[in-house]
LOKE-290328 format. One record per residue (C-alpha): x, y, z. Coordinates in steps of 0.001 Angstrom, whole numbers. Each point is the difference from the previous one (the first is absolute). Layout:
<pts>
{c1:X c2:Y c3:Z}
...
</pts>
This chain:
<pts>
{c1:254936 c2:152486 c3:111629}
{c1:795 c2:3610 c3:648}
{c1:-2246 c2:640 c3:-3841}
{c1:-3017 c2:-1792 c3:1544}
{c1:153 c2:1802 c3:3105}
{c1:361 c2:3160 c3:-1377}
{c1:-2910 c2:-198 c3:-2940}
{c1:-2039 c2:-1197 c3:3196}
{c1:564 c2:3013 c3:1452}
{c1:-766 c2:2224 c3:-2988}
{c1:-3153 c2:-1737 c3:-276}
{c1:-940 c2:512 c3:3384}
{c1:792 c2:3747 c3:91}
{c1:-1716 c2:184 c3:-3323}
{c1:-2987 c2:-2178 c3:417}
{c1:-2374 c2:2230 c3:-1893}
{c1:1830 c2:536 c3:-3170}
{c1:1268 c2:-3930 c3:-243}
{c1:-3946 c2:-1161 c3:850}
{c1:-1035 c2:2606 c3:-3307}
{c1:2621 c2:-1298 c3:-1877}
{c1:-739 c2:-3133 c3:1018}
{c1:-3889 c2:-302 c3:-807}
{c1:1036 c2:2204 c3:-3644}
{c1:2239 c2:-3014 c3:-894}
{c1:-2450 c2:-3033 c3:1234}
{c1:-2417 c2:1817 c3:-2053}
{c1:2303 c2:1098 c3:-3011}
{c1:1147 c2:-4048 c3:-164}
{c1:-3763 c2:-1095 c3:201}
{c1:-1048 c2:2616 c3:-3075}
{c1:2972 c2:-1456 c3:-1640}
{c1:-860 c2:-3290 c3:477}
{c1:-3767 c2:764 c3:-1124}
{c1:963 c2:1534 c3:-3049}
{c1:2274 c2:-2594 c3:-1177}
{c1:-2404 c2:-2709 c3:537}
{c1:-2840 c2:1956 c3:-1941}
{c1:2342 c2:781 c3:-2672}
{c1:805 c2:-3747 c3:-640}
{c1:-3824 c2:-1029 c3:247}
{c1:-925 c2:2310 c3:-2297}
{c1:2726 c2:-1549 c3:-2233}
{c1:-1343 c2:-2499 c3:434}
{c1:-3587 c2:464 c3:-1198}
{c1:1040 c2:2248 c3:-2743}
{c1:1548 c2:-3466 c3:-1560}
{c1:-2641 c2:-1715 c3:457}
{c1:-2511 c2:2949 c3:-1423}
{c1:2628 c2:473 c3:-3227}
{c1:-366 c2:-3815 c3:-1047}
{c1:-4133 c2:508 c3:-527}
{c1:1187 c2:3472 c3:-1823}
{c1:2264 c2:-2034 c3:-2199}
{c1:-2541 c2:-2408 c3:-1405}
{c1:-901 c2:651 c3:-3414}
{c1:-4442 c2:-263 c3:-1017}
{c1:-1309 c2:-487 c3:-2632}
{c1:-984 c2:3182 c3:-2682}
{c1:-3465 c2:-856 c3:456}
{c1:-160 c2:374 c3:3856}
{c1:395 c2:3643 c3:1526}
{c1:2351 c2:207 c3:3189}
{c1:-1797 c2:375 c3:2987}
{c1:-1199 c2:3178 c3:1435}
{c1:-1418 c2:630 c3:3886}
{c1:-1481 c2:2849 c3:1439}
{c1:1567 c2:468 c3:3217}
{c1:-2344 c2:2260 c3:2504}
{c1:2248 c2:1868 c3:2612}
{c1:-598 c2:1719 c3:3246}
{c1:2726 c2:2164 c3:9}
{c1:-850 c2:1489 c3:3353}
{c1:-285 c2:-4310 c3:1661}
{c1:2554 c2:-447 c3:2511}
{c1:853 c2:4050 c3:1089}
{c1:746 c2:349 c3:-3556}
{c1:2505 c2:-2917 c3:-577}
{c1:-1968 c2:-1629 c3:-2748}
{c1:1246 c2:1794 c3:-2435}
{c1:3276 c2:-396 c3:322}
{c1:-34 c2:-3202 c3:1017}
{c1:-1836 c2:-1229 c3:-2850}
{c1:2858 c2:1630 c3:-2450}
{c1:2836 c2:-1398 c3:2547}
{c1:-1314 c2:-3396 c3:353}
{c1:-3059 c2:-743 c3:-2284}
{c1:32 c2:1884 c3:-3357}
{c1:4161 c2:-948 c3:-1260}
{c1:-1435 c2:-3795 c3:6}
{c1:-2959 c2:738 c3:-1921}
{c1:1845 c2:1710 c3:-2878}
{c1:2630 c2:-2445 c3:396}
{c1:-2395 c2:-2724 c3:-915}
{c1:-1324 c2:2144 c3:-3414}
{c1:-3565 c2:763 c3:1737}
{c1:-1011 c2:3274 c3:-820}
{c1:-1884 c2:1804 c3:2724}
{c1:-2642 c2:2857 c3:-60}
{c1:391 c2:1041 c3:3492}
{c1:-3091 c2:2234 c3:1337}
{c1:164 c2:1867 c3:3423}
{c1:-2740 c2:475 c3:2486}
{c1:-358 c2:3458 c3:1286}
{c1:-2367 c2:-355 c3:2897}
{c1:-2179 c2:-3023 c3:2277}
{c1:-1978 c2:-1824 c3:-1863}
{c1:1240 c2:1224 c3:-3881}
{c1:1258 c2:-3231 c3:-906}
{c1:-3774 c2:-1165 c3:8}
{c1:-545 c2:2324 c3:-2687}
{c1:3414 c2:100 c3:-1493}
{c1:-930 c2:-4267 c3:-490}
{c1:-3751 c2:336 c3:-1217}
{c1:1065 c2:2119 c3:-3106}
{c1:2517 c2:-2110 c3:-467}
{c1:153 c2:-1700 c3:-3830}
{c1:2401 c2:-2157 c3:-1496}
{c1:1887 c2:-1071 c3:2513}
{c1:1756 c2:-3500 c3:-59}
{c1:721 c2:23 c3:3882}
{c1:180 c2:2094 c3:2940}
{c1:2490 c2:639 c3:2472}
{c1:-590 c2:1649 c3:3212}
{c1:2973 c2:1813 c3:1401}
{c1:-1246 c2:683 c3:3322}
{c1:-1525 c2:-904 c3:3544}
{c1:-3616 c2:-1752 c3:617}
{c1:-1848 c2:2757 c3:-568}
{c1:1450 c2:755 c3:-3648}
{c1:-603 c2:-3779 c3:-788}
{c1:-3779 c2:-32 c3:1677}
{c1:-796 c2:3037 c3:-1988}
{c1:1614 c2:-1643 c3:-3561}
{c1:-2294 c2:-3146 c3:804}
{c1:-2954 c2:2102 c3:525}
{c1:409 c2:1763 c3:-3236}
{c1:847 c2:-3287 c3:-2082}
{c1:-3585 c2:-2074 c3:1301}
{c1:-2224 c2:3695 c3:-348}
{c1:1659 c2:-91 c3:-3166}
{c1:-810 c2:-3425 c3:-1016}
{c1:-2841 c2:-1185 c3:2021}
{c1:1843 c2:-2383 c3:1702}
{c1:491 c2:-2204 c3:-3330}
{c1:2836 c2:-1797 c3:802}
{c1:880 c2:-865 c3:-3664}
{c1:477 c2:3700 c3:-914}
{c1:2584 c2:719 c3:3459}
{c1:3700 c2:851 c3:-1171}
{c1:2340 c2:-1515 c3:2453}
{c1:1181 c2:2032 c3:2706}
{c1:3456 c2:432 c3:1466}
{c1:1216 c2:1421 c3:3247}
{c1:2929 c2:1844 c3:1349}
{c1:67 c2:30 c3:3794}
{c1:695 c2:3836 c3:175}
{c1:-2344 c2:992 c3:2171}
{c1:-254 c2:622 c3:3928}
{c1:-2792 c2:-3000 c3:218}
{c1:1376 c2:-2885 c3:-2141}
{c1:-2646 c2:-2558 c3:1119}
{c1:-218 c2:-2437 c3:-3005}
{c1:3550 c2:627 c3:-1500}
{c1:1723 c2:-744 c3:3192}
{c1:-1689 c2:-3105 c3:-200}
{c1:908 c2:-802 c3:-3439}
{c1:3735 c2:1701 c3:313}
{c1:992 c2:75 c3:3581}
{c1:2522 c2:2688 c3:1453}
{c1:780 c2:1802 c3:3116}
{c1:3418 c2:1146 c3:-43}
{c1:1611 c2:2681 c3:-2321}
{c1:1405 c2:-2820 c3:-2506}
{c1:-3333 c2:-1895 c3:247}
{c1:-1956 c2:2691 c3:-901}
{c1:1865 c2:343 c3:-2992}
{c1:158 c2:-3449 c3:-747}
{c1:-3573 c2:-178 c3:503}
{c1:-149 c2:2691 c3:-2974}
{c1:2057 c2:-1569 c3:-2227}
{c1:-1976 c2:-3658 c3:857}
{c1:-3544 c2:2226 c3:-562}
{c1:1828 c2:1432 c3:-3723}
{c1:1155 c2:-3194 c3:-1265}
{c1:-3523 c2:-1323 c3:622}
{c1:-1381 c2:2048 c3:-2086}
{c1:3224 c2:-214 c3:-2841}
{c1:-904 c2:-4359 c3:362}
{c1:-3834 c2:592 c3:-673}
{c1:-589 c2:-2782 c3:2669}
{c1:-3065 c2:831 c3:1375}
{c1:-2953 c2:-1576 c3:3045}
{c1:-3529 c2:733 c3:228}
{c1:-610 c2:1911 c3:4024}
{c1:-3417 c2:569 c3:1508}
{c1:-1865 c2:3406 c3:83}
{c1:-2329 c2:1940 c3:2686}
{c1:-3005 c2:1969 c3:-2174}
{c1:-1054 c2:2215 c3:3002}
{c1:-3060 c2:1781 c3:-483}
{c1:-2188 c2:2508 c3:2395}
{c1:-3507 c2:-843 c3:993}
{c1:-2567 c2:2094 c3:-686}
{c1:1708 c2:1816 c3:-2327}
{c1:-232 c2:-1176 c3:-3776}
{c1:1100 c2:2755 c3:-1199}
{c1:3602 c2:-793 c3:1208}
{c1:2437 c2:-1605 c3:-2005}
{c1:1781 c2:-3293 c3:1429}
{c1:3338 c2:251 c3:1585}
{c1:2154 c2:-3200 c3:-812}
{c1:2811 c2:-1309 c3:2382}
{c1:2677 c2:-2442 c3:-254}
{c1:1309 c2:-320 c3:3611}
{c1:-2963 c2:700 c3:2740}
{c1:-1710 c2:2325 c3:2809}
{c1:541 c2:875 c3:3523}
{c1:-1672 c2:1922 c3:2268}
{c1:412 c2:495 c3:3736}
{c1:2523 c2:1028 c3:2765}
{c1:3471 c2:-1275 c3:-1686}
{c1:-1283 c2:1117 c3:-3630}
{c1:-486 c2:3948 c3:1085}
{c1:3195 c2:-757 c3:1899}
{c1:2062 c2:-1041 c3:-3180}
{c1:-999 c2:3126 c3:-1564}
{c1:1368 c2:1844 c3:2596}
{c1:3512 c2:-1175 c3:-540}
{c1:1425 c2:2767 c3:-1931}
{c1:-689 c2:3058 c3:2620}
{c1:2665 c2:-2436 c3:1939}
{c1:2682 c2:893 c3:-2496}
{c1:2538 c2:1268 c3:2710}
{c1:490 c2:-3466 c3:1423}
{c1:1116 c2:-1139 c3:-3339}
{c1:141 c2:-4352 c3:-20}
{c1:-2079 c2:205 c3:3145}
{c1:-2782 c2:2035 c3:-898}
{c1:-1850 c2:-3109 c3:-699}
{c1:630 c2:-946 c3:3457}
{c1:-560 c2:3204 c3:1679}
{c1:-3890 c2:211 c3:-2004}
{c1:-1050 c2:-2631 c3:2116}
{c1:1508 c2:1343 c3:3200}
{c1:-1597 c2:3871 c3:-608}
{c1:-3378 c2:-1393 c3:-1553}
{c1:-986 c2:-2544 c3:2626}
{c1:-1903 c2:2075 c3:1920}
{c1:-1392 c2:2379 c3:-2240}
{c1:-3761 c2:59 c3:-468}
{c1:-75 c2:1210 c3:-3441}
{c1:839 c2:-3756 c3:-986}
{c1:-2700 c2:-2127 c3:-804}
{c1:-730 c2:-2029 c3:2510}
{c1:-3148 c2:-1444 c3:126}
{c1:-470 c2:-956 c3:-3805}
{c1:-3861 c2:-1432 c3:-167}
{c1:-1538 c2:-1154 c3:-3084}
{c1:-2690 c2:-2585 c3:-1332}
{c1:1343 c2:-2527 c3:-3021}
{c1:-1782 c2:-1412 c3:-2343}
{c1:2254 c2:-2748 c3:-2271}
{c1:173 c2:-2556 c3:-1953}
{c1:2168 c2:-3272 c3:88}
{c1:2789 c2:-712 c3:-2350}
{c1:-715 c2:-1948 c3:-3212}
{c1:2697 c2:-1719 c3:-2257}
{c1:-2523 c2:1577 c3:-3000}
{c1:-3280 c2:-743 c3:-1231}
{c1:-3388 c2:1523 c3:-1780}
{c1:-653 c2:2152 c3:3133}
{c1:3628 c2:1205 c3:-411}
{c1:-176 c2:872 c3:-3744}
{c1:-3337 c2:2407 c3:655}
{c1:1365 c2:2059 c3:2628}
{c1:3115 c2:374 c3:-2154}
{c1:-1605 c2:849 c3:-3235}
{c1:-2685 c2:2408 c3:1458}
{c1:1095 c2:2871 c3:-1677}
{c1:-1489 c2:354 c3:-3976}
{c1:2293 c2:-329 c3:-2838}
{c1:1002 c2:3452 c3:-544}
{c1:195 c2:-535 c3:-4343}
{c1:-2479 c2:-1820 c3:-2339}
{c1:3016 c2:-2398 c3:-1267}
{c1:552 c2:-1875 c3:3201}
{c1:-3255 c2:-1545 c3:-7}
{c1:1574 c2:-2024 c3:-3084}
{c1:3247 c2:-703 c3:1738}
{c1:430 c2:-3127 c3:1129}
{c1:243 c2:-794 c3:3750}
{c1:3430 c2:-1701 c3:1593}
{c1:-173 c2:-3667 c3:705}
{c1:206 c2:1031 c3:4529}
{c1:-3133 c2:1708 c3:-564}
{c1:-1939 c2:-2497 c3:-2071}
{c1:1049 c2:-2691 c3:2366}
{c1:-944 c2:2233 c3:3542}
{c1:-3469 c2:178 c3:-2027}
{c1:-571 c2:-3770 c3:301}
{c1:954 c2:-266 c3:3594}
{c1:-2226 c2:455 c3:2542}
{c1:790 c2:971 c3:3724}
{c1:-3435 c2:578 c3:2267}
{c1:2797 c2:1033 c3:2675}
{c1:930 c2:2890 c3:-2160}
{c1:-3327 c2:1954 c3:827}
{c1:-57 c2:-114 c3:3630}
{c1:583 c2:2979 c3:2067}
{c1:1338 c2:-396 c3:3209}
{c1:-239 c2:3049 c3:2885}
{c1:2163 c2:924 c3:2549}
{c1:195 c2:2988 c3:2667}
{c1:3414 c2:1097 c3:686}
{c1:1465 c2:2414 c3:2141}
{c1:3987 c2:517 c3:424}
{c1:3251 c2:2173 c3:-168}
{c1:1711 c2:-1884 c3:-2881}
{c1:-2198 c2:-820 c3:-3055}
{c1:2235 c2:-1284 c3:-3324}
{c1:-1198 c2:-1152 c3:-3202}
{c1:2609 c2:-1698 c3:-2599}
{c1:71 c2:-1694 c3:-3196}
{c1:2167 c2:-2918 c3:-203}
{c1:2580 c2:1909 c3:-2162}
{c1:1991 c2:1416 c3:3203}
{c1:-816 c2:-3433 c3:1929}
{c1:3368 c2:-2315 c3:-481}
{c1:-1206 c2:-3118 c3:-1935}
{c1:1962 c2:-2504 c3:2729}
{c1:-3246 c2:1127 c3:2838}
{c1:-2639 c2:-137 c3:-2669}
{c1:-2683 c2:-3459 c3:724}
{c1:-1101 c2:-124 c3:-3715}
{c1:-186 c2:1444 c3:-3132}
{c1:-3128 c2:1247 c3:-89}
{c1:-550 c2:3880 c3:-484}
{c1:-792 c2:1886 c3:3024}
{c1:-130 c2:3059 c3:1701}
{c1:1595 c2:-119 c3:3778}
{c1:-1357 c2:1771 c3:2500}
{c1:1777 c2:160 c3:3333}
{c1:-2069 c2:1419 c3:3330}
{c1:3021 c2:854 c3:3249}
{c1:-1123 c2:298 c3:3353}
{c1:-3588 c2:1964 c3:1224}
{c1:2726 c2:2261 c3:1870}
{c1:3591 c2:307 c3:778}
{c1:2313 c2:1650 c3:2931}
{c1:2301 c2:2626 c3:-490}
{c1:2588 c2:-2731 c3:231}
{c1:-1224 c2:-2754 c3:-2283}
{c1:-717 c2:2642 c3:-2182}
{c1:3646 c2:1097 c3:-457}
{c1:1492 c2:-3351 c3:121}
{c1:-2397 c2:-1252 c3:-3076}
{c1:678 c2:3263 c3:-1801}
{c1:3750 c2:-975 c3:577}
{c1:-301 c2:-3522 c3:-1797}
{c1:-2048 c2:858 c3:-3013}
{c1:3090 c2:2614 c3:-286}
{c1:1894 c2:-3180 c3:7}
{c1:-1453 c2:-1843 c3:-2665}
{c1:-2145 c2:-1893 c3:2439}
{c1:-4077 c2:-290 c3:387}
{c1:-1801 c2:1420 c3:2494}
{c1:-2114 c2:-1855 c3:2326}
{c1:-2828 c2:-1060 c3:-1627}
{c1:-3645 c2:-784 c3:1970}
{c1:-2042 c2:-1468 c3:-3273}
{c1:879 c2:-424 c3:-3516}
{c1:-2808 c2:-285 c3:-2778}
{c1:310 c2:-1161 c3:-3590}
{c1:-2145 c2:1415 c3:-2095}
{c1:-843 c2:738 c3:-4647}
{c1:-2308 c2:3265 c3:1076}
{c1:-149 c2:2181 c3:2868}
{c1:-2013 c2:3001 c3:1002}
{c1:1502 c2:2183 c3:3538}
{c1:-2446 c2:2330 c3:1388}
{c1:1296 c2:1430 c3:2466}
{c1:-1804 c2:1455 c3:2977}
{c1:1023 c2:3320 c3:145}
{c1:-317 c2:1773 c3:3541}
{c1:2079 c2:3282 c3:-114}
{c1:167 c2:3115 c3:-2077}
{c1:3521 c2:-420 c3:-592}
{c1:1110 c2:-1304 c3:-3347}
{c1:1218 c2:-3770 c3:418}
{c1:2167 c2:-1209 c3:-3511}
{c1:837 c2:-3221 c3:-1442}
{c1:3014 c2:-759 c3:-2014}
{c1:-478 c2:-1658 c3:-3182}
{c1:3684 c2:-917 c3:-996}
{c1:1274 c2:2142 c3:2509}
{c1:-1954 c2:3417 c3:-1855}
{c1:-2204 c2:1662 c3:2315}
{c1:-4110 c2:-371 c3:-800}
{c1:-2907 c2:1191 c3:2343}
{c1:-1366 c2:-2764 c3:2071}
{c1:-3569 c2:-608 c3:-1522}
{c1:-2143 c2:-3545 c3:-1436}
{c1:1877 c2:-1537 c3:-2055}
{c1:-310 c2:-3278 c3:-2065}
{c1:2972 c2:-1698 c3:-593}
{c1:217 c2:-2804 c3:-3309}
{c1:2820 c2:-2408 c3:-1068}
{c1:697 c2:-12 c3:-3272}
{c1:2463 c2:-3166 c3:-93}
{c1:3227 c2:-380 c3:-2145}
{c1:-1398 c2:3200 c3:-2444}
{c1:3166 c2:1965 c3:-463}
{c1:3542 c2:-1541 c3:-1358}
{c1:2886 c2:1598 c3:1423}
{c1:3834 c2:-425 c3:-485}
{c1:1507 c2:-2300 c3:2492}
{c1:3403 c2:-2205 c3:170}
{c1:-149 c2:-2917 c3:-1863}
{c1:821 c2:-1950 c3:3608}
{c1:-3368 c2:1784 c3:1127}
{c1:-2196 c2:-1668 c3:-2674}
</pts>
């Protein structure tokens, strides 16, 4: 008894040491913890990774090489690193050889993808940005032929993970890195899914090259919001919280977000569908005498008068989003049918609603939503009434608001996927 009381009192006359020593401990036994638990994961995977190394092929057949495009500077620079902690030891594990090319500023894996020959697949080691860009440089590059797409792969090492959380879930330290090692081993399996794409073009200005998207837009008061979260650094986890809280009253948002659309209604594929897909010309003499895949002959012979109407609608709101159904969980989608979602919030919110809504798409949850629309085609023009420059985000990268025409292109691009995903 006379131990106990005595440590009690050392405690108490040395509450500011035992509380440091205290919180170093909690934290050393968590790190500890961590560590030992990734260790044994990776283990784990590197098993599994070895068995597809140890298979033997045939002389005739060449062991498989990817070209992995990386954004070292993704993630404050932790894609790099990651990617050789977590990503790269299960690759050569497996006997995949990898060409691994880096992108050295926005917008050079576009290029870096276009001049691109030979490759058997791609990887993208990076956020949404580095994976919109790769897409946009594979359909320039090929015209959208879906025949002539490599499969893609992607590693969730990114800031924005928007499809690749969907297909490989993870919050937490150890589910990030699970999610990793889940993303790797997709591509090691070769099981792959066909996902939706955005072609996103400007009006009224052919001379522009298409963007190409795999996740969505936004535009409005919670989008220029988001983008906002980093200068909030100093609160560390609850800089996503305090966004909301220091934005909700700022008029630099976007409030009043008014535009006119013109769209079209979804269609499960027919003639009308084939045309606008195959608008642009055969870029060699030769494919004129390839033959055409069995979906397009049979969209040819279907006809849909539905597919050619244009429906209008005025809008005007605070919270405009635009998704494929990639990043929409299959268990809330009505049908199978390819569409584009469009989501319209509220005309106008309070300072209050506005931070509370903020707070549950932070969550995981959906804001409040006034109108949804389902739509194949859609064209925003907005209705621009200030001098100040308003921005969209096109998987969360940052594009002057202007006209825009937005097409689906429906199941055109294979990516790697679990096989439980398929």
């Amino acid at each position: 008894m006379a131990f106990v009381i005595k440590t009690a009192k050392t405690l108490r006359n040395n509450w500011k040491k035992s509380t440091f020593f205290a919180v170093v401990l909690t934290w050393g036994g968590s790190y500890t913890k961590n560590h030992f638990e990734t260790q044994s994961l990776m283990r784990q995977y590197s098993e599994k990774a070895a068995e597809y190394g140890h298979q033997t092929i045939p002389v005739t057949v060449k062991p498989r090489n990817i070209t992995v495009v990386l954004n070292p500077n993704a993630n404050k620079r932790k894609a790099q690193a990651e990617f050789d902690k977590y990503c790269a030891p299960l690759l050569h594990l497996a006997g995949i050889s990898l060409d691994i090319v880096k992108t050295e500023s926005e917008g050079h894996a576009k290029e870096l993808v276009e001049n691109l020959n030979g490759a058997e697949a791609i990887v993208v080691a990076g956020g949404d940005g580095t994976l919109s860009d790769v897409v946009t440089g594979l359909l320039r590059r090929t015209n959208k032929n879906a025949s002539s797409l490599v499969p893609v792969g992607v590693l969730p090492l990114g800031k924005n993970n928007t499809v690749s959380q969907t297909l490989f879930p993870g919050s937490s330290k150890l589910e990030k890195v699970k999610s990793l090692a889940d993303a790797t081993m997709a591509v090691i399996e070769e099981v792959t899914k066909p996902i939706d794409v955005m072609k996103i073009e400007i009006l009224n200005e052919e001379s522009k090259k298409p963007v190409y998207a795999v996740a969505g837009i936004k535009w409005g008061a919670y989008r220029d919001a988001e983008v906002k979260k980093e200068s909030y650094w100093y609160f560390g986890g609850f800089k996503k919280y305090a966004t909301y809280l220091f934005n909700g009253l700022k008029s630099s948002l976007s409030w009043n977000c008014e535009a006119q659309l013109l769209y079209s209604p979804p269609c499960d594929g027919c003639s009308n569908c084939y045309k606008v897909q195959n608008t642009q010309p055969k870029s060699r003499w030769f494919q004129n005498f390839i033959k055409e895949n069995d979906d397009n002959i049979k969209y040819q012979r279907i006809h849909n008068p539905s597919c050619n109407e244009q429906l209008e609608k005025k809008i005007s709101t605070s919270d405009l989003m635009l998704f494929t159904s990639n990043v929409i969980p299959s268990r809330i989608q009505d049908s199978e049918t390819p569409k584009l979602n469009l989501f319209i919030g509220p005309d106008s919110v309070d300072y209050l609603e506005f931070v509370k809504q903020g707070w549950k798409s932070e969550k995981g949850e959906n804001r409040e939503v006034k109108e949804s629309i389902e739509a194949r085609t859609i064209e925003i023009n907005p209705e621009k009434k200030t001098d100040k420059v308003l921005w969209f985000s096109i998987d969360n990268e940052d594009y002057e608001v202007k006209p825009i025409r937005v097409t689906l292109l429906p199941k055109i691009l294979k990516i790697y996927v679990k096989s439980e995903n398929v």
